[in-house]
C-alpha positions, 0 to 999 in steps of 0.5 A: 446149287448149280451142277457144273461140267467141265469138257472137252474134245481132246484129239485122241483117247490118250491126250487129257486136258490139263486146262479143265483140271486147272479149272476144276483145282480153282473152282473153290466152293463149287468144286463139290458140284462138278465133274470132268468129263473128257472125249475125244472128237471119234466120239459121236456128238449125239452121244456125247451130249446124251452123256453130258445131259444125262447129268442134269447140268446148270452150266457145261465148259467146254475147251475149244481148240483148232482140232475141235472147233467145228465139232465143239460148234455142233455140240454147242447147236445139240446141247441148246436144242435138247437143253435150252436152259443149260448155259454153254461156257466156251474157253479156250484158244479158238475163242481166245481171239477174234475173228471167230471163223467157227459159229459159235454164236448159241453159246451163252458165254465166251471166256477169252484167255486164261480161264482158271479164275475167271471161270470160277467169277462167271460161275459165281455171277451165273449163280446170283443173276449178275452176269451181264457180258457174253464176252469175258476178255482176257485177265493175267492170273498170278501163277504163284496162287493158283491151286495145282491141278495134277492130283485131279489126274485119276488112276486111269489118266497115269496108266493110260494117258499122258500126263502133261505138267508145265513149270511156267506160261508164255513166251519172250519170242515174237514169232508172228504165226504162234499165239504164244507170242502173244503173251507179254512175259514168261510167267513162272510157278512155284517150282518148289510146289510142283515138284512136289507134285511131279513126286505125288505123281510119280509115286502114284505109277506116273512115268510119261510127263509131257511139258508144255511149256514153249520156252523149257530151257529159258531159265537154266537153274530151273531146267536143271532143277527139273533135270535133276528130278528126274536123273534122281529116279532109277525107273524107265521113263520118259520126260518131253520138252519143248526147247529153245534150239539157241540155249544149250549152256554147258551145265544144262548139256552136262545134265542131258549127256547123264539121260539113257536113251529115250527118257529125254524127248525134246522138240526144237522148233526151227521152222527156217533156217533162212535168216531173211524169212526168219526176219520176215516173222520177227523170229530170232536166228542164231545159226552157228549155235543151233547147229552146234546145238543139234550137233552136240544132241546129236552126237554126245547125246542120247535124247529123242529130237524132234526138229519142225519146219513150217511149209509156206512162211511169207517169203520163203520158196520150195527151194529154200525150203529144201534146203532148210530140210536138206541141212536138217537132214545132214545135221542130224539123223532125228525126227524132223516134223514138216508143218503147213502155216496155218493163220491163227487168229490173234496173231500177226502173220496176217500183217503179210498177206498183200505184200506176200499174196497170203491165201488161208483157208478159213475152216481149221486149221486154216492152213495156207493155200497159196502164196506169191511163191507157192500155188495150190498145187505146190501146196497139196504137193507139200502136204503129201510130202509131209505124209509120206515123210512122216511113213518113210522118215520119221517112222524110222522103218527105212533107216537103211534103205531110204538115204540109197534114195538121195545119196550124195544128192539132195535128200529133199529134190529126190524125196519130192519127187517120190512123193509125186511118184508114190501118189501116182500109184496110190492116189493116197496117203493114208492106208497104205501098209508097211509092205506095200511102202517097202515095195514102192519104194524097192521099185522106185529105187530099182526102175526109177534111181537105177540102183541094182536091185540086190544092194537094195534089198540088202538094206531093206532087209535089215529094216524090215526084218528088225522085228523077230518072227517078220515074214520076208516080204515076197518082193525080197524072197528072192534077194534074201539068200545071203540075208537067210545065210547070215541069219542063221550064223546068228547076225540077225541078217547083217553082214558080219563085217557090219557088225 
C-alpha cells in the first residue's frame, strides 16, 4: 500500500495548516498509510526533503500559498531529483488559478480548489494506474459530509500553536483583488457538529481559536451561537474573527459588550473609504453604518480591532489614501494594518491594468509597483511607511508620545513624512530596536516638530517606562527628574493629576 505525506511550509513555526488535516480527516482507507508533516519556510529545503524522503513515500501533498510558493517550487525540483519516482501532488491557492508565475512544472499533479475529496480520488486513480489528467479542476464539496478535522490537531498544536477552525467557506462580496470573491456562495458546516468539536478542543487545553472564515457575521443567529460558546466559558482566552465592518445588529453587539478585554479579536477589512474607488473594485461601502460600527467597538467595547487598508487600488491617490487613514485614526484608536495591492491570480482586478496603467510584480507576492497615480518611488516610499506603522502605531509602544506628532494636524502628512525622515538615518526598516526608535522619534519631535523637549519626554516616559525593571533610556535621563519623583510616590511615573 502507497505511503502518503501530506505538507506544507507554513510562514512560521506557530501557524499550522487547517487544509492538510481536512485532507487527512477524508482520506478514508488510506488515512492509516499517511502522516502530516509541517515546516515552515526558515527551514532548509535540503533538510525538509531529507525529512520527507527518509519516509519512504509513494505521493507527498504539498499546500502551495503566495508565502511559499518559490520555496515549494524548489522543494518540488529537490524532492524529483533525489526521488523521481515519488508522485509530487500540489493544492492550494497558488495553483488553484492560472496563470501560474511560479514553475511548478515537475510536479506530477495539480489539484485545483477544494482539495478535501478530491485528493482522496486522485490518490485512489494514482494506486490502480488510472489517473490520466495532471490538472484536477476545481469541484464544490458538500460541507455538511465532510469528516472534521480538529481532532487531527496534536497536544503540541493546542500548547503551542494556534488552532484555526472555520463555521463556513466563501464569500457573497465581489471584491476584485480577494480570491474569496470567487466563490459562488457562502457555504456552511454543520454548527451543531463543530461546536462539538470546538468543546473536544476546549477541554483538551485549547484556549486560541483563530476563525478563518471571510464573512464571521453574515449570519446573525450563527455568530451568536458561536459567541455564546464562548461567554459560556470562565477561562482566559481569546477568539479571532474576520467581520463584515456593515453587519453589527443589536443582538450581536449586545454579545460583544459581555467580552473581557482581549478574548475577542476582530478584523475588519476597510480597504477605502473612497466610495468611487470602492466602486472601482465592486466592493460595497455603507459608510455611516461602518463608522457607527468602529465607533460602538470603539467605545462600548472591549474587543481588540484590527482595520485594513490597501496601498495602491485602481484610482486611488496618496491623498485619498491619507485621508482614508486620517479618518481611521480618528475613529479609533485600534490596530490599523496598511497592505500593498498584490494581483492574485484567478481574480478580476487585472480588468484594470490599461485603464489605470496597473504594473505588478510577478514574483510573490506580486505586489503593485506602480500605477497611473502612484510611481515606484511612491510605492517604496508606502512600504516603509507601512513598516514603521506597523513599529510606532500598531505596536502600541508610543501611545503617549506618537499622536504629539500630528496633533491637530494630519496624522498621515506628519507620519510620511517621518518615515522618509527615520529612512535617512536608518537606511532600514527592520533591526532597529526599541530605544533607537524612541530617540528617533525624541529627536524628530524636538529638532524637526519643534516641540519642547520636556513635554516630549514626559510622554515618552510613560510609554517606555510601562514595563517594571526598564532602565530609563539615556537620551531621557536627563528629563526624568519629575518622572522619578512621581515614581516613588507610587504613580508608576504619571502626574498624579493624570491618574
Amino acid at each position: 500500500m502507497q505511503k502518503i505525506i501530506l505538507t506544507t511550509l507554513n510562514s512560521r513555526f506557530t501557524h499550522t495548516s487547517l487544509a492538510l488535516r481536512y485532507i487527512y480527516a477524508n482520506l478514508q482507507e488510506y488515512q492509516q498509510y499517511s502522516q502530516i508533516m509541517e515546516f515552515s519556510i526558515n527551514d532548509a529545503l535540503q533538510s525538509i526533503t531529507e525529512k520527507l524522503l527518509s519516509q519512504n513515500p509513494t505521493i507527498i501533498g504539498i499546500g502551495v500559498y503566495i508565502w511559499n510558493a518559490r520555496e515549494v517550487a524548489e522543494l518540488v525540483h529537490l524532492l524529483k531529483k533525489i526521488s523521481p519516482q515519488t508522485t509530487i501532488v500540489l493544492g492550494g491557492p497558488e495553483v488553484s488559478y492560472e496563470p501560474f508565475r511560479v514553475n511548478f512544472d515537475e510536479a506530477d499533479f495539480i489539484v485545483q480548489g477544494e482539495g478535501d475529496f478530491i485528493f482522496y480520488e486522485l490518490c485512489k486513480d494514482i494506486n490502480n494506474n488510472t489517473a490520466n489528467k495532471r490538472i484536477i479542476k476545481k469541484t464544490m464539496p458538500e460541507l455538511k459530509k465532510m469528516q472534521l478535522p480538529y481532532k487531527y490537531y496534536t497536544d503540541s498544536d493546542i500548547a503551542n500553536r494556534y488552532i484555526y477552525v472555520e463555521i463556513s467557506r466563501g464569500c457573497p462580496f465581489d471584491c476584485e483583488f480577494c480570491l474569496s470573491s470567487m466563490d459562488e456562495k457562502v457555504r456552511t458546516f454543520n454548527l451543531d457538529e463543530v461546536l462539538n468539536e470546538f468543546e473536544i478542543l476546549w477541554q483538551r487545553g485549547a484556549r486560541a481559536f483563530k476563525f478563518v472564515d471571510r464573512t464571521f457575521n453574515i449570519n446573525i443567529k450563527t455568530a451568536n451561537k458561536i459567541l455564546d460558546f464562548f461567554l459560556a466559558k470562565d477561562e482566559v482566552y481569546f477568539a479571532h474573527f474576520e467581520v463584515i465592518p456593515d453587519h453589527f445588529p443589536d443582538s450581536l453587539k449586545e454579545k460583544i459588550k459581555k467580552f473581557n478585554h482581549g478574548a475577542l479579536q476582530l478584523e475588519i477589512g476597510i480597504q477605502t473609504l473612497n466610495l468611487e474607488v470602492a466602486n472601482n473594485i465592486s466592493r460595497q461601502l455603507k459608510l455611516d453604518k461602518i463608522k457607527e460600527n468602529i465607533r460602538f467597538l470603539e467605545n462600548d467595547s472591549e474587543a481588540h480591532i484590527h482595520l485594513d487598508l490597501i496601498v495602491g487600488l485602481p484610482g486611488e491617490s496618496l491623498d485619498s489614501f491619507g485621508k482614508n487613514l486620517d479618518e481611521l485614526v480618528n475613529l479609533s484608536s485600534c490596530e490599523i494594518q496598511l497592505g500593498i495591492l498584490k494581483k492574485l491570480s484567478g481574480t478580476q482586478i487585472n480588468r484594470h491594468d490599461i485603464l489605470h496603467g496597473m504594473v505588478y510584480s510577478d514574483i510573490p507576492p506580486y505586489d503593485i509597483l506602480k500605477n497611473n497615480l502612484l510611481s515606484f518611488n511612491d510605492i517604496q516610499i508606502m512600504k516603509r511607511f507601512a513598516r514603521f506603522w506597523d513599529l510606532f502605531y500598531n505596536s502600541g509602544n508610543f501611545k503617549n508620545s506618537l499622536p504629539l506628532l500630528w496633533k491637530d494636524e494630519s496624522c498621515y502628512e506628519n507620519f510620511y513624512k517621518l518615515g522618509i525622515w527615520i529612512y535617512q538615518q536608518t537606511d532600514s526598516t527592520w533591526k532597529i530596536s526599541l530605544v533607537r526608535l524612541s530617540e528617533l522619534l525624541f529627536i524628530y519631535l524636538s529638532e524637526i516638530k519643534k516641540i519642547p523637549p520636556q513635554e516630549i519626554a514626559d510622554e515618552m516616559l510613560k510609554d517606555m517606562m510601562k514595563l517594571k525593571g526598564r532602565a530609563i533610556p539615556p537620551f531621557l535621563k536627563p528629563f526624568s527628574d519629575n518622572f522619578k519623583s512621581d515614581a516613588k510616590q507610587g504613580t508608576s511615573g504619571f502626574n498624579k493629576r493624570q491618574v
